[in-house]
N, C-alpha and C positions, 0 to 999 in steps of 0.2 A: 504493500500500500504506500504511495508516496503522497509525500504531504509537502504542500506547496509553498512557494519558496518564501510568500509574504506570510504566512502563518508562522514556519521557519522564527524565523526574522524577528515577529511581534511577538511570539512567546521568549526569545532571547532576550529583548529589549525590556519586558516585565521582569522577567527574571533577574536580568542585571541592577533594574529598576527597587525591586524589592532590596534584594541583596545590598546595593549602593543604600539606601536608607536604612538598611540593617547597621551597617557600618559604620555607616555617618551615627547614631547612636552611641555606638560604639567606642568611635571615638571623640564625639563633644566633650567627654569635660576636658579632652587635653588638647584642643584646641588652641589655646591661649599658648600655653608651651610650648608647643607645636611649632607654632606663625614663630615664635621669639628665638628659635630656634633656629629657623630655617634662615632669619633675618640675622643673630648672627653668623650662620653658616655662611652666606652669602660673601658676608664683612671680612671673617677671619679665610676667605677662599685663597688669597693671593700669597698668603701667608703659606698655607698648605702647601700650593706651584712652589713656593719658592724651597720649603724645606725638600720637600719631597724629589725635587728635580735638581738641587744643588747640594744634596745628603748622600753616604755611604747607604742610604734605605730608601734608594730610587726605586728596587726593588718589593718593596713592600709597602704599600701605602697606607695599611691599616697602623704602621710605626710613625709614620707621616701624621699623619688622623689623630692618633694618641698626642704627640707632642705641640703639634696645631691646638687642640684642645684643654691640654694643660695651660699652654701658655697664654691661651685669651681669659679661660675663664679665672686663672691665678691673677691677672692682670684687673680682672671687673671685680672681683672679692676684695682684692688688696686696695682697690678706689674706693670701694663701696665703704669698709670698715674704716678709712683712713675721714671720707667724707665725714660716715657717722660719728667717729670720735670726735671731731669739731664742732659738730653739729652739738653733739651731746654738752661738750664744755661750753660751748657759746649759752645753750640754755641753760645750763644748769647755773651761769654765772649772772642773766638775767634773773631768774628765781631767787638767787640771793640776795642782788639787788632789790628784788619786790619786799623779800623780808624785812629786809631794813627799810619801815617806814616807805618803802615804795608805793605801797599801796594808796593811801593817802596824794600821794602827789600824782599819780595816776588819775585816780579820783579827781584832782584842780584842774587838771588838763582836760580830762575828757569835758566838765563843766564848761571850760572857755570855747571848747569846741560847740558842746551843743546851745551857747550862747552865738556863737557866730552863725551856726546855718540858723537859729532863731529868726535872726536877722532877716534871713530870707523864705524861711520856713516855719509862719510862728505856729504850728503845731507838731511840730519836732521837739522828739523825748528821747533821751535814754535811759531805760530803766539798769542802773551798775549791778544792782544784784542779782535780777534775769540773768546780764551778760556774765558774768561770773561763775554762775549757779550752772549754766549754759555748756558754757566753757570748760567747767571742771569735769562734768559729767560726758564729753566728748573724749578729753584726754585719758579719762580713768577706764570708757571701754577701748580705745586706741589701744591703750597700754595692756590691757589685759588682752584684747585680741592676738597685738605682735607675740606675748609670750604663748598664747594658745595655739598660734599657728606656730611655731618654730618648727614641730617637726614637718608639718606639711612643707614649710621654705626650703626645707632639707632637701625633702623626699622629690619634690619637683625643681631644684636645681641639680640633683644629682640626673633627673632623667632628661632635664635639659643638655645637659655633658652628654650622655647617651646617645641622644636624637642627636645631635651635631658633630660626633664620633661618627657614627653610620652614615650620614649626609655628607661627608667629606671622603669617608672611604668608598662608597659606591655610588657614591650619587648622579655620576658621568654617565654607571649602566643604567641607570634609572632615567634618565635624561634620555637615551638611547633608546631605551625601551620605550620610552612614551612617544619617541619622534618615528619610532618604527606602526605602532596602533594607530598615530593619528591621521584622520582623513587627509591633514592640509600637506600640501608638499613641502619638504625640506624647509626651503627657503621662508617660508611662513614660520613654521611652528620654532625655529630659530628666531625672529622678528618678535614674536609672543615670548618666547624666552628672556629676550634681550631684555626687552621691554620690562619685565620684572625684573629682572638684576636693577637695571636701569634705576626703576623709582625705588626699589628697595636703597640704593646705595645713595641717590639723588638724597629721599627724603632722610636718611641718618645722617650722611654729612653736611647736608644743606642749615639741617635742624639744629644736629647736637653741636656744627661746628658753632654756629651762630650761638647757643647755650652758652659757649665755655666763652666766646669774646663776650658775650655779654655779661655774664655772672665777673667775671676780672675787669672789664669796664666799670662796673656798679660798684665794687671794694674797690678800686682806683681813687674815681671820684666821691665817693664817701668820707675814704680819707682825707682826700684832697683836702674836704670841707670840713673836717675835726667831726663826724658822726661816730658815734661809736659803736660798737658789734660791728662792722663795716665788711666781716667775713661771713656772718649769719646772712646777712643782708645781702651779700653776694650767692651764695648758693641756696637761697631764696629765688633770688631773679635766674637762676639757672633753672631752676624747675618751673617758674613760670615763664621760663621762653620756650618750654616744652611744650605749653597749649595754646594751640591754635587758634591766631585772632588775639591771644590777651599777651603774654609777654610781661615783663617786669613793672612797666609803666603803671598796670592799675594795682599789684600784689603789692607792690615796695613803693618808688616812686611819689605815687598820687596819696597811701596814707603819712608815708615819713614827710611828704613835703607838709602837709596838714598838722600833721604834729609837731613839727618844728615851728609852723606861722603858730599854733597854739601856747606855745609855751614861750612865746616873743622872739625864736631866733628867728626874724625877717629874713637879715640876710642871709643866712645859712638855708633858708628854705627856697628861697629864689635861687640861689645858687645850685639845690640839689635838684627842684624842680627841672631848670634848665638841662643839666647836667644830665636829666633822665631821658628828656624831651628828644636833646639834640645829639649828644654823645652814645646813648645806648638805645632811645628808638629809632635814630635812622639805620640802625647795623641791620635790623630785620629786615629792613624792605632795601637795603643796597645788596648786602653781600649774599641772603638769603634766597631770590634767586638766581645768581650769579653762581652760587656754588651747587643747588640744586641743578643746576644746566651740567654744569662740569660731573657733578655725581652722576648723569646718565640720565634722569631725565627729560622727557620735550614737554611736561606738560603743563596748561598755563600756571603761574601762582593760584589766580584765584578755584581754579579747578582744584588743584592741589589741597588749597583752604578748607573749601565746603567738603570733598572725598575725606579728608582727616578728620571733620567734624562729623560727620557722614558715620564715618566706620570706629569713633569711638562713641556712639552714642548707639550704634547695631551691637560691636563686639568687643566694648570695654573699652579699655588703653591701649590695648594691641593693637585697638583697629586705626589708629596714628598710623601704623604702617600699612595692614588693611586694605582702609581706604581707598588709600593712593594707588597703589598696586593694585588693584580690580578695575580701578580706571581708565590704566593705562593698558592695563587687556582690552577692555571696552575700547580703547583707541586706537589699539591694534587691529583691533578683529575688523573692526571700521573702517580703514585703510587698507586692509586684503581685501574686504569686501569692494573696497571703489575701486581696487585696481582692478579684480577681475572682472567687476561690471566695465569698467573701461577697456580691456583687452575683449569684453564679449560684444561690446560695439564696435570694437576696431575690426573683427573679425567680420561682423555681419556688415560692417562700410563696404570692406574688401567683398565678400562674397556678391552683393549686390553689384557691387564697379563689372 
């Protein structure tokens, strides 16, 4: 009995159909680790070429994979803790200050504040002990969260090591494998590959490069202006140059200069204001897409903007990278697409001539 080739076909297609959302399942919650993963597999790739192809273990690239993977991820650990531990002094030496009668002169200032927007808002209040009350109770489950996830941070940085061990030792046949299934010819499904490397490497160095001049820009001119903490305050504006559309200007910036006109330093507040305005908000919009071109990607900024806002508001923080990367598929796909509609009319020009 034979059985025809479109039945064939559409029972395969179910089947795959099921199975592929079986998986997907399957693998959702490690999605997130996944995407962080492969993004930095992508980053630490060049690294890999280079040990692997200028090493006594040319021959082995799972030794290649191994020491690629030591070295990046000892590399994000030792930032990460060197960060926290400053981070940690910086507040902990705020806190002290709050003890000492700080509290109190916090208290004067916020008053003079909520006397000036009065000024232009005479139904503006702030209740201090809401915000405090507020405040405490944020910190206290923060804090108990980080130590209740500890081992989970463990357990999913260790599989993050993993996925990007594997990803670096095969991921060339897996690239192959996929360019061998796919319908589009070579020269396409290369184009769509690119293309992610592309924004993948566009939006990290475009982003974090602009982070690291901006957070050293903002303790620069802090100091410049006798501010103090001016190192907190800098890897503050680094994490807020991390999101899309806001940047330092409204986290740091727009409350310190307010708090400084609060407590009478004029001048030191026109200074840092400026200082925030011209010295660290033009670094986003000059160098930000200038270095995202140079990372590989074509796509506009503001595409870029809305796709990051886009794909962290679909798949968390991840989708900062996400985002962008899906679009630039989408832009891919879009471009095979006009060229062969345009090679399908060149064709039917000719056949009609």
């Amino acid at each position: 009995m034979s059985i025809p080739r479109i039945v064939e076909y559409g029972f395969l297609f179910l089947l795959l159909a099921a199975v592929g959302y079986i998986a997907w399942k399957v693998f959702a919650p490690f999605m997130g680790v996944l995407a962080l993963s492969v993004v930095i597999t992508v980053l630490a790739f060049p690294l890999f070429e280079r040990i692997h192809y200028s090493s006594p273990w040319g021959k082995f690239p799972g030794v290649s994979a191994f020491l690629t993977v030591f070295l990046v991820y000892t590399g994000i650990i030792g930032a990460t803790a060197v960060f926290a531990a400053i981070i940690l002094r910086e507040a902990r030496a705020i806190y002290e200050a709050l003890s000492n009668d700080g509290s109190a002169t916090i208290g004067m200032y916020i008053q003079n504040i909520e006397y000036l927007v009065r000024s232009l808002i005479p139904d503006f209040s702030i209740n201090i002990a809401d915000l405090v009350k507020n405040a405490a109770g944020v910190v206290a489950s923060n804090v108990s969260g980080l130590f209740a996830s500890t081992a989970t941070t463990i357990g999913l940085l260790f599989l993050s090591m993993l996925i990007s061990f594997y990803l670096l030792r095969d991921g060339q046949r897996a690239v192959t494998y996929l360019i061998s299934i796919s319908p589009l010819n070579d020269l396409d499904d290369h184009k769509v590959l690119d293309r992610i490397v592309g924004a993948i490497r566009g939006i990290i160095f475009g982003v974090m490069v602009v982070a690291v001049i901006q957070s050293v820009m903002t303790m620069l001119g802090l100091t410049l202006f006798g501010v103090e903490r001016a190192i907190l305050f800098g890897f503050i504006a680094a994490f807020a140059a991390l999101i899309p559309g806001v940047g330092p200007g409204l986290f740091v910036f727009v409350p310190l200069t307010i708090y400084l006109a609060a407590t009478g330093q004029y001048m030191t507040a026109l200074g840092v204001g400026a200082w925030g305005m011209i010295a660290v908000g033009t670094i986003d919009n000059i160098l930000g897409p200038i270095l995202m071109q140079r990372g590989g990607t074509s796509l506009h900024p503001l595409v870029i903007l809305l796709s990051a806002l886009g794909g962290i508001a679909a798949f968390g923080l991840i989708g900062f990278v996400i985002g962008p990367v899906i679009m630039s598929i989408f832009v891919a796909l879009l471009e095979i697409y006009a060229v062969h509609i345009a090679k399908k009319r060149l064709e039917n020009g000719i056949t009609e001539a």
